[in-house]
N, CA, C and O atoms as CSV, one atom per row, in Angstrom:
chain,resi,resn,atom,element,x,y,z
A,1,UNK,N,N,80.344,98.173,118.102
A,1,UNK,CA,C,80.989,96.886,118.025
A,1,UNK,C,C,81.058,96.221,119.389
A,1,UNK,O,O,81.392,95.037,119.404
A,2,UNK,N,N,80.761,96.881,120.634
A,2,UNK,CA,C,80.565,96.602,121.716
A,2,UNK,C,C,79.165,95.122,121.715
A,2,UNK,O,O,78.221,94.932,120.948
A,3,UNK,N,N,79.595,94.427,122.808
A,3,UNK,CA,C,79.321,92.821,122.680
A,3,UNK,C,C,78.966,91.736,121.762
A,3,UNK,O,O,78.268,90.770,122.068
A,4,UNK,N,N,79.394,91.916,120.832
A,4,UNK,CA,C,79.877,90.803,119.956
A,4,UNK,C,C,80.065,90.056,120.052
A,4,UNK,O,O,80.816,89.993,121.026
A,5,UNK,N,N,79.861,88.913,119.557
A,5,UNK,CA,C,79.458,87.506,119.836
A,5,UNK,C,C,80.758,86.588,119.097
A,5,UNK,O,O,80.754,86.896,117.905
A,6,UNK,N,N,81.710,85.715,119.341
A,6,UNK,CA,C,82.730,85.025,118.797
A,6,UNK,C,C,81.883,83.837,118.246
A,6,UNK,O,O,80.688,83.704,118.514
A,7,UNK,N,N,82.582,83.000,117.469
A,7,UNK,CA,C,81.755,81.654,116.544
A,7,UNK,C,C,80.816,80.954,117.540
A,7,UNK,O,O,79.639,80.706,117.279
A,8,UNK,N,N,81.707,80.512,119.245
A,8,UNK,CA,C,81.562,79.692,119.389
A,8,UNK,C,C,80.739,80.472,120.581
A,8,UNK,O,O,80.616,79.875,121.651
A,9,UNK,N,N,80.239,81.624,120.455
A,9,UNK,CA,C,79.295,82.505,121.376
A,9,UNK,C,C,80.234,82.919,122.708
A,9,UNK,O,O,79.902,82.786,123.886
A,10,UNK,N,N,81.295,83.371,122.275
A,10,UNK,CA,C,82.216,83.976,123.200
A,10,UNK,C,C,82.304,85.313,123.166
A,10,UNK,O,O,81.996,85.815,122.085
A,11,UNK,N,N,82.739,86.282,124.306
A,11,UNK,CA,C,82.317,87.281,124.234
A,11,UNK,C,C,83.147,87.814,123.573
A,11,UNK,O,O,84.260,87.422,123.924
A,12,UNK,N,N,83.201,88.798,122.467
A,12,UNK,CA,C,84.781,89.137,121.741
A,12,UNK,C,C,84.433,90.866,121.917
A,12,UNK,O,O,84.053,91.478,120.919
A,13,UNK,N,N,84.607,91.668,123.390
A,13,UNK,CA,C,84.923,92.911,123.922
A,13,UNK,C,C,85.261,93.696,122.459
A,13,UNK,O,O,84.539,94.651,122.174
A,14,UNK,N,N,86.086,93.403,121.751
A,14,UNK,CA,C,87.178,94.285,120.382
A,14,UNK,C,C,86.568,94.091,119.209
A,14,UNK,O,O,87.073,94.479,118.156
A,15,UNK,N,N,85.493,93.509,119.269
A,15,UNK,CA,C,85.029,93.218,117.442
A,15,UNK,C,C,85.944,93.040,116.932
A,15,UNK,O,O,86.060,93.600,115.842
A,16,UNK,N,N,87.163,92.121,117.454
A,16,UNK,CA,C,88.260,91.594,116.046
A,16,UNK,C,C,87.530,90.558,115.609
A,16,UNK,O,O,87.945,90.620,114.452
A,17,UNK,N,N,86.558,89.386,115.583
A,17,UNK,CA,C,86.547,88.269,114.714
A,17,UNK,C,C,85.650,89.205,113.863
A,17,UNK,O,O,86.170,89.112,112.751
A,18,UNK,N,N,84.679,89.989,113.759
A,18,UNK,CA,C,83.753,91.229,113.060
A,18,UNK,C,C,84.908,91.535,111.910
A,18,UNK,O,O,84.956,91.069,110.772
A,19,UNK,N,N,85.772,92.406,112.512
A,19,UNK,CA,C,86.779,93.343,111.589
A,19,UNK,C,C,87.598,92.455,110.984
A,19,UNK,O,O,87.881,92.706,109.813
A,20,UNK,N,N,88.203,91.165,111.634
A,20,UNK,CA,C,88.530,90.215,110.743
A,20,UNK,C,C,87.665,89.558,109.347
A,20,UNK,O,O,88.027,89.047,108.287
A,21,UNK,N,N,86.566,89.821,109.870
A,21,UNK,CA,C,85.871,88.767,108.680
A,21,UNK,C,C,85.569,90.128,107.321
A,21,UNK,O,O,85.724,89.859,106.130
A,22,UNK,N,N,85.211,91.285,107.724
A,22,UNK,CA,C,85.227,92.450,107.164
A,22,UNK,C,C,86.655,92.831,106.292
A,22,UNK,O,O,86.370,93.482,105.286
A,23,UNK,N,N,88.398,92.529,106.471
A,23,UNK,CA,C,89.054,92.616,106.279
A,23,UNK,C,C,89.323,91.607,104.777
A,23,UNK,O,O,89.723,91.741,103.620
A,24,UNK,N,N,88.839,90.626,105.643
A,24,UNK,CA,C,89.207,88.916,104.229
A,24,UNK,C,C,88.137,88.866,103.500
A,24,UNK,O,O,88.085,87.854,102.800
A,25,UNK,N,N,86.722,90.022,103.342
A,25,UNK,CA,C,85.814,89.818,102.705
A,25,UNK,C,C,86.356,91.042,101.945
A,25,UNK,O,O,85.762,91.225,100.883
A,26,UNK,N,N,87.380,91.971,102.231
A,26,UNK,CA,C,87.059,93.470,101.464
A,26,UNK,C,C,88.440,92.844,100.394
A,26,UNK,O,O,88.613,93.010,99.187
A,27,UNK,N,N,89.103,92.240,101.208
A,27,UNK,CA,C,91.019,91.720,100.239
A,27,UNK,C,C,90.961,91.477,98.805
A,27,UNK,O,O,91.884,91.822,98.067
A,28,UNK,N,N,89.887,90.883,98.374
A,28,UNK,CA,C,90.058,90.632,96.753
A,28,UNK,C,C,89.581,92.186,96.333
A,28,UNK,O,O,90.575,92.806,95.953
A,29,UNK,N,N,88.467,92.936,96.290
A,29,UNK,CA,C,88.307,94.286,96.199
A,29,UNK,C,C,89.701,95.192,95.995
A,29,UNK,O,O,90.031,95.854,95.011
A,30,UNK,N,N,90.365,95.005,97.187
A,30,UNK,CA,C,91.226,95.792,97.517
A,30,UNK,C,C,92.500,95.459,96.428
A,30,UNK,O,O,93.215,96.385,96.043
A,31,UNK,N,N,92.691,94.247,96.029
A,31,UNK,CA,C,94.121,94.017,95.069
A,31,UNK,C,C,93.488,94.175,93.742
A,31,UNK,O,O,94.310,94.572,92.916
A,32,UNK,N,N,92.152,93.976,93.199
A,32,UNK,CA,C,91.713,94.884,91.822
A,32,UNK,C,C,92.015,96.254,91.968
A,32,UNK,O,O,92.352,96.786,90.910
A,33,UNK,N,N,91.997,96.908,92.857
A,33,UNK,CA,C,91.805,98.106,92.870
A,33,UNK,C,C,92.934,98.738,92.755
A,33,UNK,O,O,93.297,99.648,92.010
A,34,UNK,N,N,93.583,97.992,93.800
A,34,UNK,CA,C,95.844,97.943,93.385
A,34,UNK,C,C,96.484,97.661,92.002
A,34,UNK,O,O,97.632,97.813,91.585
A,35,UNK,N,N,95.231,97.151,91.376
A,35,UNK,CA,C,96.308,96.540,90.077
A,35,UNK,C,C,95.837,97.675,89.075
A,35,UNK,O,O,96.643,98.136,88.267
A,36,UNK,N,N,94.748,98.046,89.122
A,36,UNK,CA,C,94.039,99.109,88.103
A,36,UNK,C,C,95.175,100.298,88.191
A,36,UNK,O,O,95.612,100.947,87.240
A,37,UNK,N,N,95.617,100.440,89.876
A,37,UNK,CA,C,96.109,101.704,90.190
A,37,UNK,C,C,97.646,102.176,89.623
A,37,UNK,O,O,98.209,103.225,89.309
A,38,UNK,N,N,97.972,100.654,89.700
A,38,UNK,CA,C,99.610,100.455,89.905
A,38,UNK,C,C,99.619,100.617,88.259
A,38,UNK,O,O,100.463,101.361,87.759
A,39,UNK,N,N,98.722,99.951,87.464
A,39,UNK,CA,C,99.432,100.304,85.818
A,39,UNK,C,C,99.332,101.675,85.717
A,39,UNK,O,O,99.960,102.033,84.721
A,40,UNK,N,N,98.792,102.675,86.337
A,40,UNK,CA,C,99.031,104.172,85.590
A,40,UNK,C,C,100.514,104.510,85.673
A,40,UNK,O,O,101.381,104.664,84.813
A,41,UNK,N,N,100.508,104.577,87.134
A,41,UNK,CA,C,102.252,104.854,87.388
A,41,UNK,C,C,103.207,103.776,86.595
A,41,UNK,O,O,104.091,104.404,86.011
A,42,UNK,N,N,103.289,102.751,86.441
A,42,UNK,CA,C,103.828,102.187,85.375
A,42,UNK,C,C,103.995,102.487,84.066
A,42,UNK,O,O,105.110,102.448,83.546
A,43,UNK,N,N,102.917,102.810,83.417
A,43,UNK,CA,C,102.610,103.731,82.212
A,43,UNK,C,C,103.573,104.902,82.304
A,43,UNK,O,O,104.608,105.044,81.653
A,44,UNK,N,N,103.006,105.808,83.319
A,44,UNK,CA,C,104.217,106.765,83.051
A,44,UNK,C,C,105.328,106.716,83.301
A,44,UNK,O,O,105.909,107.757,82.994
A,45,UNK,N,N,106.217,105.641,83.926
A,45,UNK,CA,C,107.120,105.511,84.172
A,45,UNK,C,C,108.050,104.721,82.856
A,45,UNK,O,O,109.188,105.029,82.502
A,46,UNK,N,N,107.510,104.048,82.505
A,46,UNK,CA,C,107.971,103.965,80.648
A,46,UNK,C,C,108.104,104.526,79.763
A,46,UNK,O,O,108.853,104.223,78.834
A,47,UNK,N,N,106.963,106.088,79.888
A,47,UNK,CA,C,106.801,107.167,79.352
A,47,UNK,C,C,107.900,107.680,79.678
A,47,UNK,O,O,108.708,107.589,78.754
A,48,UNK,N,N,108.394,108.297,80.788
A,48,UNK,CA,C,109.245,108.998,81.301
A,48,UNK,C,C,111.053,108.365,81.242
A,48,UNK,O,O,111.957,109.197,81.330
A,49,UNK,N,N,111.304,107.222,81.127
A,49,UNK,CA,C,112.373,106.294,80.227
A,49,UNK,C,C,112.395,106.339,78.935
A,49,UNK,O,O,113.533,106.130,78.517
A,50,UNK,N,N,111.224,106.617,77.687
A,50,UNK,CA,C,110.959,107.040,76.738
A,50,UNK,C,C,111.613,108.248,76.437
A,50,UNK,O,O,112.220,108.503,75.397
A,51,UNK,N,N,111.473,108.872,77.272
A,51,UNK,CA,C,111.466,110.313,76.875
A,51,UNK,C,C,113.137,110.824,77.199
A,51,UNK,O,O,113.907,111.492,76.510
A,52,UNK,N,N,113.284,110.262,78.402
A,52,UNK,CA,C,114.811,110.114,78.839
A,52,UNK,C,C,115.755,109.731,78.056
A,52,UNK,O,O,116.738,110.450,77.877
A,53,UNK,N,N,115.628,108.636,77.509
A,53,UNK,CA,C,116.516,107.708,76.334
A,53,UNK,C,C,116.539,109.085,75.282
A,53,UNK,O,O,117.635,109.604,75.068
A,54,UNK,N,N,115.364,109.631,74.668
A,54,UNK,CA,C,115.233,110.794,73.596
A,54,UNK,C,C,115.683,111.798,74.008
A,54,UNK,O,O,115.102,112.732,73.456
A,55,UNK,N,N,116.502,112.173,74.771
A,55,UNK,CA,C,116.732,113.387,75.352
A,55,UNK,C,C,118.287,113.213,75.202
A,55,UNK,O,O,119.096,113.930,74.614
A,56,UNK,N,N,118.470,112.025,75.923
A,56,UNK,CA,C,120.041,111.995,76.084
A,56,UNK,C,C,120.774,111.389,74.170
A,56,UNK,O,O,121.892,111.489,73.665
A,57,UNK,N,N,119.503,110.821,73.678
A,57,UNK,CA,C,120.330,110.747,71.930
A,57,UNK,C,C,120.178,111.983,71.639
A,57,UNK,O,O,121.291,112.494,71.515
A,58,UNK,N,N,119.071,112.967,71.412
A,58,UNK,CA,C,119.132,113.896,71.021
A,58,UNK,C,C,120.544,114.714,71.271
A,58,UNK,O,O,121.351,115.060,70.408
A,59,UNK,N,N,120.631,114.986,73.099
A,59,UNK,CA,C,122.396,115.741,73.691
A,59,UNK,C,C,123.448,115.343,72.587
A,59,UNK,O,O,124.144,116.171,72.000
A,60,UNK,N,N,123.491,113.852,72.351
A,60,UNK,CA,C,124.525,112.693,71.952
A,60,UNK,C,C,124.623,113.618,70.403
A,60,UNK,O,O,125.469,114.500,70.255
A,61,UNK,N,N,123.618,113.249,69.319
A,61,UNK,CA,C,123.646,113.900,68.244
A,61,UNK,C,C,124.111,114.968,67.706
A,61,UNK,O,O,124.534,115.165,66.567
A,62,UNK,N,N,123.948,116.038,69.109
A,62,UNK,CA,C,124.101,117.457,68.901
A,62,UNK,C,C,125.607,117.983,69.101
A,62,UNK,O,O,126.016,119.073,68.700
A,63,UNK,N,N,126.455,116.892,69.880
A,63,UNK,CA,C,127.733,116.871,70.180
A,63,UNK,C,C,128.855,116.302,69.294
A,63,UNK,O,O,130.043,116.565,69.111
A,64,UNK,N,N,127.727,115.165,68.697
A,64,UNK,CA,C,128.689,114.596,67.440
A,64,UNK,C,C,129.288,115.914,66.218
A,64,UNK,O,O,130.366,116.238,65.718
A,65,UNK,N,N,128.091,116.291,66.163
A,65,UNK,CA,C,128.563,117.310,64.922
A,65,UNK,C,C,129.578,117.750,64.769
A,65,UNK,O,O,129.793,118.489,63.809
């Protein structure tokens, strides 16, 4: 990444305008990939409130008697 060239042919030492443009080209990629990810754990986390709610009627039931 050493001498890299800025828009306006400036010297940019850090390849940040490079890694910048690499960053805002990868961002839409990156939030599909977040949203695919984020419904599993969601899923089970409804699952697991599911199952919770059935657990504690079940206790509830077993005490009424």
């Amino acid at each position: 990444m050493a001498n890299t060239q800025g828009p306006q042919g400036n010297h940019d030492p850090a390849g940040s305008t490079q890694m910048f443009r690499a960053f805002v080209d990868e961002a839409p990629q990156r939030g599909r990939q977040q949203a695919a990810a984020s419904s599993g754990p969601r899923i089970g986390l409804i699952v697991g409130i599911v199952v919770a709610v059935a657990v504690v009627v079940g206790v509830a039931a077993l005490a009424l008697r």
